[in-house]
N, C-alpha and C positions, 0 to 999 in steps of 0.2 A: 105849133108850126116851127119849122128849123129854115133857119136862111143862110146859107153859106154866106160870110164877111169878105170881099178882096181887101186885099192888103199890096201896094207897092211901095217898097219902102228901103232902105240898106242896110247893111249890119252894125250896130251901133246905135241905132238911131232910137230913141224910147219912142213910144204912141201911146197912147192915153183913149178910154173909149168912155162915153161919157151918153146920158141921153133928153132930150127934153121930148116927154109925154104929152101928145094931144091927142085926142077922137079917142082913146084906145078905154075900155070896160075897164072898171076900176077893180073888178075879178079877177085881171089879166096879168101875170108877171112876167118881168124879161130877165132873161140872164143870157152872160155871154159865157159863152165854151172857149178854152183855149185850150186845145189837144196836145200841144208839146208839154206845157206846165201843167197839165190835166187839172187845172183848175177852173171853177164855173162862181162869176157872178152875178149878185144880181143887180141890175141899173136901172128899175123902176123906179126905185126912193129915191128921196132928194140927195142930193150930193153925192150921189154913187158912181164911183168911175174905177178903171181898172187900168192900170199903166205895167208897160213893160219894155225893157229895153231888149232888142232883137239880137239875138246872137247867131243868125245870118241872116243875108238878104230874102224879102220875100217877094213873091209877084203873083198876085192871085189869091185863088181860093185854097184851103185845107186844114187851116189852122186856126182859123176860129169863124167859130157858129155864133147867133143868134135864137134865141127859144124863147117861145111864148108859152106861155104855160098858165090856167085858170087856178092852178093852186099854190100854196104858198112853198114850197116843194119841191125842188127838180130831180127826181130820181134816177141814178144811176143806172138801173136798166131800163128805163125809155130812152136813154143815150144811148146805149148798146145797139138796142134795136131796130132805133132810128137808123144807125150807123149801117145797116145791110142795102146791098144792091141788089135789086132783083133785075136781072135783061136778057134779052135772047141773044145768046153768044152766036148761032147758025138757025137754019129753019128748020132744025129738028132739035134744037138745045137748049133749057132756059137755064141759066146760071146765079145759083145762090153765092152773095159774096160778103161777107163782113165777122161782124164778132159774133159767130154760129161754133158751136161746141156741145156736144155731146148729143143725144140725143132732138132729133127733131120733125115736128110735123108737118105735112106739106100737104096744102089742099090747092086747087086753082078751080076755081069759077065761072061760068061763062056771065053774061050782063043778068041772065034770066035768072042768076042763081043755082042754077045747076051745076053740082060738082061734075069736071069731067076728070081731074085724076085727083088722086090724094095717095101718098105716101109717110111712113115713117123711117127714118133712119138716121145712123151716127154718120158726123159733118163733123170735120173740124177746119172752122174760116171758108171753104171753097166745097161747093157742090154743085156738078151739074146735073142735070134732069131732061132727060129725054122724053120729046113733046109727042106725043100721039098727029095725027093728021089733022089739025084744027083750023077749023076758017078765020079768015084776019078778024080784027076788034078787039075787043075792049074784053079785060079779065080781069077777076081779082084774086090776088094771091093772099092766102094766109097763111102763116107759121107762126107755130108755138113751139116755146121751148123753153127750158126752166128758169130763163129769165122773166119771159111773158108771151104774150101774142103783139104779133103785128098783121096788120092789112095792110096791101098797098094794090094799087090800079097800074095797068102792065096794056101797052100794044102792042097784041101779035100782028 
């Protein structure tokens, strides 16, 4: 799981992230993402915290995540490909958007399982995909690409 973190805060100001673990599988590990310093820690164990002083103001979300993750691990391409947007830019366009390069798969879904389109081809960061006539609900999109596969759930 990824949780986007807010942050409001000024520039200058250090923050410190810090965590005390209850309920959570002892399988279960957390690491925080910090995308400007593209550093990732982890804060399950005892005494683990991650501090940094801001060198501009923030307000909000973007810059750092939360992951849970069952192994001991955080791999660099489920960051990736977590990191993709999937959404319908118009009622004829779904828009592929993140760290997508080279080569890629595209299938979408309907709830029943049934493929209704599937494509291949090269993307770099931004693709749109033009939707066939599809009734509203619930789909799911898969893409693979030489990072890995992702699924994700989409309403048309």
């Amino acid at each position: 799981m990824i949780v986007p973190v807010g942050i409001s805060a000024d520039a200058g100001k250090e923050i410190s992230f810090s965590t005390e673990i209850e309920n959570l599988p002892t399988d279960i590990k957390v690491f925080l993402e910090d995308k400007t310093t593209n550093t990732i820690t982890r804060l399950d164990e005892l005494n683990s915290e991650y501090k940094v002083t801001l060198n501009e103001a923030l307000n909000g979300t973007g810059r750092f995540y939360l992951h849970t993750k069952s192994s001991s691990v955080l791999n660099t391409n489920d960051l990736e490909l977590a990191s993709i947007s999937i959404y319908k830019s118009n009622n004829e366009t779904l828009t592929l958007k993140g760290n997508l390069e080279g080569e890629v798969s595209f299938k979408l879904y309907n709830i029943l399982g049934k493929q209704v389109i599937g494509s291949t081809f090269k993307v770099n960061n931004v693709k749109n995909i033009k939707l066939p006539n599809l009734a509203k609900g619930v789909y799911v999109v898969n893409i693979e690409t030489n990072k890995g596969t992702i699924t994700k759930k989409i309403i048309l």
